[in-house]
N, CA and C atoms as an extended XYZ file, in Angstrom:
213
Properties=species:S:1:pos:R:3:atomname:S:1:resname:S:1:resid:I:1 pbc="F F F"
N         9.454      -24.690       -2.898 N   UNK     1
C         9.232      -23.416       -2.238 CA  UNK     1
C        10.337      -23.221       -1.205 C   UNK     1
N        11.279      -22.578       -1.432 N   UNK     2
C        12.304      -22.180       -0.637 CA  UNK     2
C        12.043      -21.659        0.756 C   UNK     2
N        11.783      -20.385        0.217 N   UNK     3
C        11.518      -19.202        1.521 CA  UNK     3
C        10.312      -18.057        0.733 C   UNK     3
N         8.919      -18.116        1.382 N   UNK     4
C         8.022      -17.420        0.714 CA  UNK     4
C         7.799      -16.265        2.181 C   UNK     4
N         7.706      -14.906        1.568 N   UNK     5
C         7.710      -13.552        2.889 CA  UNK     5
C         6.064      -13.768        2.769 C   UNK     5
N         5.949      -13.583        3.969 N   UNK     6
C         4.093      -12.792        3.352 CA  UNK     6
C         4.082      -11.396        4.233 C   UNK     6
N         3.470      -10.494        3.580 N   UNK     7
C         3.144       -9.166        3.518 CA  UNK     7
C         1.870       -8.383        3.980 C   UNK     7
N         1.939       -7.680        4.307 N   UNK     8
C         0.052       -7.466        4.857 CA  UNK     8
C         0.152       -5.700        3.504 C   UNK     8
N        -1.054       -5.211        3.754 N   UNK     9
C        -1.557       -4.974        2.951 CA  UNK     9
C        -0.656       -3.246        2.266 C   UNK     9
N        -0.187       -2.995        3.491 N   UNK    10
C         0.679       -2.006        3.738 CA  UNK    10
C         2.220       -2.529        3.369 C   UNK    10
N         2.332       -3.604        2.739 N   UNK    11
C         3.926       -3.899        2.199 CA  UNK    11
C         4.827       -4.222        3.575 C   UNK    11
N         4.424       -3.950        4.317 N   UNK    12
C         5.302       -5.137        5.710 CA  UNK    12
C         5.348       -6.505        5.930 C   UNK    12
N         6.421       -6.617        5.924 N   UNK    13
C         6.354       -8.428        6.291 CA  UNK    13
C         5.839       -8.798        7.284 C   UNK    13
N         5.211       -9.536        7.445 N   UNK    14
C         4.550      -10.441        8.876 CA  UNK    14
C         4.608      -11.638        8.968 C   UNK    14
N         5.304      -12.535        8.466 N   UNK    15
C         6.020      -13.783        8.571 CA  UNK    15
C         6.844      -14.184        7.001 C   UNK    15
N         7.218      -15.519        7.534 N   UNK    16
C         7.501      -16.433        6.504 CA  UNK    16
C         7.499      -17.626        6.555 C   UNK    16
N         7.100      -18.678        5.472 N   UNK    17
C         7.061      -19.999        5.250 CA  UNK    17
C         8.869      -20.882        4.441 C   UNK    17
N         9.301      -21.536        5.360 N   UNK    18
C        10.296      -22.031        4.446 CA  UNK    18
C        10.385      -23.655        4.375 C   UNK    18
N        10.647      -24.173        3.157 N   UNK    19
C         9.983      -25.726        2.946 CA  UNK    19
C        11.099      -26.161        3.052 C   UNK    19
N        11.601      -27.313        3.848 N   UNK    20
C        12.289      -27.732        3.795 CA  UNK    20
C        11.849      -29.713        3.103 C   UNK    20
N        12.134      -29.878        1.781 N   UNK    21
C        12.029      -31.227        1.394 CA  UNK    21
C        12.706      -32.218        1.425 C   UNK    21
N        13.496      -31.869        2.298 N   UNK    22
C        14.092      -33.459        2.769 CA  UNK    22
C        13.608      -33.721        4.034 C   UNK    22
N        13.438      -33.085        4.929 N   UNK    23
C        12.665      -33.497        5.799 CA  UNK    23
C        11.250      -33.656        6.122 C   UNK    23
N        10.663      -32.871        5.026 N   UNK    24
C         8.884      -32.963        4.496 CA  UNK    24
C         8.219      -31.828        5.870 C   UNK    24
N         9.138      -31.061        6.261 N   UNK    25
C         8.524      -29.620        7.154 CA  UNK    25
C         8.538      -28.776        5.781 C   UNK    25
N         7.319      -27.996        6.558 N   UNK    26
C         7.307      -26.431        6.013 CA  UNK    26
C         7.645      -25.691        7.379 C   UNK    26
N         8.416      -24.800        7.490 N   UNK    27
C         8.687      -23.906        9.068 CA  UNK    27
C         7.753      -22.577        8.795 C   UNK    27
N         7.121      -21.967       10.055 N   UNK    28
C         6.609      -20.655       10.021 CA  UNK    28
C         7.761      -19.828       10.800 C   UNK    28
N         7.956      -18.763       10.527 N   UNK    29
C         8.645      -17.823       11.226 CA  UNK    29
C         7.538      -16.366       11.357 C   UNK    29
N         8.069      -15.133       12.525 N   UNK    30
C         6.983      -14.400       12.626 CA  UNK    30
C         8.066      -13.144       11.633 C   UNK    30
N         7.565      -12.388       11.784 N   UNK    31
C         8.487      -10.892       11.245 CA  UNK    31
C        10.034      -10.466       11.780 C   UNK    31
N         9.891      -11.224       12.968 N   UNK    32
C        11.606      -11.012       13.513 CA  UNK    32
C        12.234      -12.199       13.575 C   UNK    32
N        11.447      -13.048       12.899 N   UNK    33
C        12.345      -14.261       12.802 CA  UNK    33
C        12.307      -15.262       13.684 C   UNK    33
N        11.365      -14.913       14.633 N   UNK    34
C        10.859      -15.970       15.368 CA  UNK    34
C        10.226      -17.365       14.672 C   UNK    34
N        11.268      -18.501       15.260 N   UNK    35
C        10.426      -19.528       14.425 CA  UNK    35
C         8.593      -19.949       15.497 C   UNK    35
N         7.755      -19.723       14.523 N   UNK    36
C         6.373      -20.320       15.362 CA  UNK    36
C         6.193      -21.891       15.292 C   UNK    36
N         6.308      -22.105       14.539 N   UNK    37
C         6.157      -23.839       14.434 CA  UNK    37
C         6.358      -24.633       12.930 C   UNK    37
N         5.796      -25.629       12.680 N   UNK    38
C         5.744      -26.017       11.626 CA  UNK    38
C         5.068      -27.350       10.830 C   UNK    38
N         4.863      -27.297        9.668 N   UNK    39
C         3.801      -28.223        8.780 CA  UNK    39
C         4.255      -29.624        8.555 C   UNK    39
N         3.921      -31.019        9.153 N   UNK    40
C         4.535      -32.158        8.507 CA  UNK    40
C         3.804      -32.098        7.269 C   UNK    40
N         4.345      -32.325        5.965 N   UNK    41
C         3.651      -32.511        5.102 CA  UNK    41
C         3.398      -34.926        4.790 C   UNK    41
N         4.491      -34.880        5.546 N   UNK    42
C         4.186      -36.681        5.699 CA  UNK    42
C         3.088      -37.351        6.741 C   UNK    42
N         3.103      -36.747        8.110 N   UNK    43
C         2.159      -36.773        8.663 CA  UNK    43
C         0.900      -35.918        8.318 C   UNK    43
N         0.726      -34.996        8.083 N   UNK    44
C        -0.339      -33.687        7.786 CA  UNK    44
C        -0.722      -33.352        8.984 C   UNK    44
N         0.103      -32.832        9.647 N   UNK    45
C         0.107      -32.270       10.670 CA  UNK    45
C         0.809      -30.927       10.969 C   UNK    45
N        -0.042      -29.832       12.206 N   UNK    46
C         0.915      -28.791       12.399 CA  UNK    46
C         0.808      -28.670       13.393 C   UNK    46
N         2.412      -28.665       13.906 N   UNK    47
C         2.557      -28.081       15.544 CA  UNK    47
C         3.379      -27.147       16.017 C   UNK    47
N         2.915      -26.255       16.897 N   UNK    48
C         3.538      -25.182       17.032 CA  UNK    48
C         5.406      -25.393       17.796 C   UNK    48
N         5.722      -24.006       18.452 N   UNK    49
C         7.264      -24.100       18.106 CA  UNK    49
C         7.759      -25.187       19.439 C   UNK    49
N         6.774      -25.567       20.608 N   UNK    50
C         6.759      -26.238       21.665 CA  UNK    50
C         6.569      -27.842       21.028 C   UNK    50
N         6.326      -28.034       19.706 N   UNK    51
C         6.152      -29.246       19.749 CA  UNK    51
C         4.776      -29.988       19.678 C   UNK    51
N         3.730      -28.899       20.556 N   UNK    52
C         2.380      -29.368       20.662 CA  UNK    52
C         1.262      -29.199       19.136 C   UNK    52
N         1.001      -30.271       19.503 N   UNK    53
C        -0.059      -30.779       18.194 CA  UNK    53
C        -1.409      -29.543       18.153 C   UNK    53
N        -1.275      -29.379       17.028 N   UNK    54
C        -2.169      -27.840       17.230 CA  UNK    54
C        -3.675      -28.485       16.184 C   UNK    54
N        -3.412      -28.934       14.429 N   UNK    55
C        -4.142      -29.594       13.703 CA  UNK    55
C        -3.322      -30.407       13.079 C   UNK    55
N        -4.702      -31.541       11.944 N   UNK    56
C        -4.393      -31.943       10.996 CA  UNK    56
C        -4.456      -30.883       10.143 C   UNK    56
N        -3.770      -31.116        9.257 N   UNK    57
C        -3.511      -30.405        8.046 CA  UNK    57
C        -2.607      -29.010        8.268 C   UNK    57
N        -2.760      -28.410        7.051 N   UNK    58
C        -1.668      -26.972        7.487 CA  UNK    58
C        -2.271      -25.693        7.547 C   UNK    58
N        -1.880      -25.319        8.776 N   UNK    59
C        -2.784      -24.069        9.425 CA  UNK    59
C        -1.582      -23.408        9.969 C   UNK    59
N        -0.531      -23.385        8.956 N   UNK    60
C         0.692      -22.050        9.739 CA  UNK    60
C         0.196      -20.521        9.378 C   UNK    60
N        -0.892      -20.650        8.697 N   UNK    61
C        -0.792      -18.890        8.509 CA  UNK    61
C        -1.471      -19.001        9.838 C   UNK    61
N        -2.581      -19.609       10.479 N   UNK    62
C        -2.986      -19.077       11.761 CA  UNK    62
C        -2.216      -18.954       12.593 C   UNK    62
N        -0.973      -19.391       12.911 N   UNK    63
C         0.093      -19.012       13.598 CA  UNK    63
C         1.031      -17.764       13.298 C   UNK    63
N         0.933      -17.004       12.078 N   UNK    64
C         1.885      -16.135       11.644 CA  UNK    64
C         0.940      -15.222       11.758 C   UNK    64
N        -0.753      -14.930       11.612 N   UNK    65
C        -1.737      -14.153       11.613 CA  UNK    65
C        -2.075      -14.025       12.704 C   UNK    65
N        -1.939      -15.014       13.665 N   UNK    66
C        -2.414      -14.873       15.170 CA  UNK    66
C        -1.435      -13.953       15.783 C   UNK    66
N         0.088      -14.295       15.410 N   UNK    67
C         0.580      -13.189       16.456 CA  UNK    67
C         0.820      -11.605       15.516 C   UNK    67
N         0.235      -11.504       14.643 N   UNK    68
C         0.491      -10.150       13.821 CA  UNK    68
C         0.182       -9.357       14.972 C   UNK    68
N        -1.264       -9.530       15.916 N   UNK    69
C        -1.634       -8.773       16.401 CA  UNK    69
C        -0.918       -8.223       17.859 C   UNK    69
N         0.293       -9.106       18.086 N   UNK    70
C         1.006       -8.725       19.736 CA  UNK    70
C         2.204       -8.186       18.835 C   UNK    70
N         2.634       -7.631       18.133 N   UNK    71
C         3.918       -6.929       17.908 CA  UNK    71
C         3.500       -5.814       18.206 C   UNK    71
């Protein structure tokens, strides 16, 4: 998975996911390209763009869905 857009229902982008497999991240970005954080897929962990441990497992759309609502 390269670079996947996601879209809301109205055809606007509101983030993106990009996998990077050599380092075993997935990155979230918001609609302007803000990076939000990102997925260890070796640890199973996600932490936002500060670094801080947010969950196990991968919960970047709650980070790309959470800020839909402050643009």
């Amino acid at each position: 998975m390269p670079r996947e857009v996601l879209r809301d229902p109205a055809g606007r982008v509101i983030g993106s996911y990009e996998d990077n497999a050599v380092s075993g991240r997935i990155t979230a970005r918001d609609a302007s390209g803000r990076w939000l954080g990102y997925y260890d897929t070796r640890r199973d962990e996600t932490r936002d763009a500060a670094g801080r441990f947010l969950a196990k497992g991968n919960v970047l759309a709650s980070l790309i869905f959470g800020c839909e609502g402050r643009r």
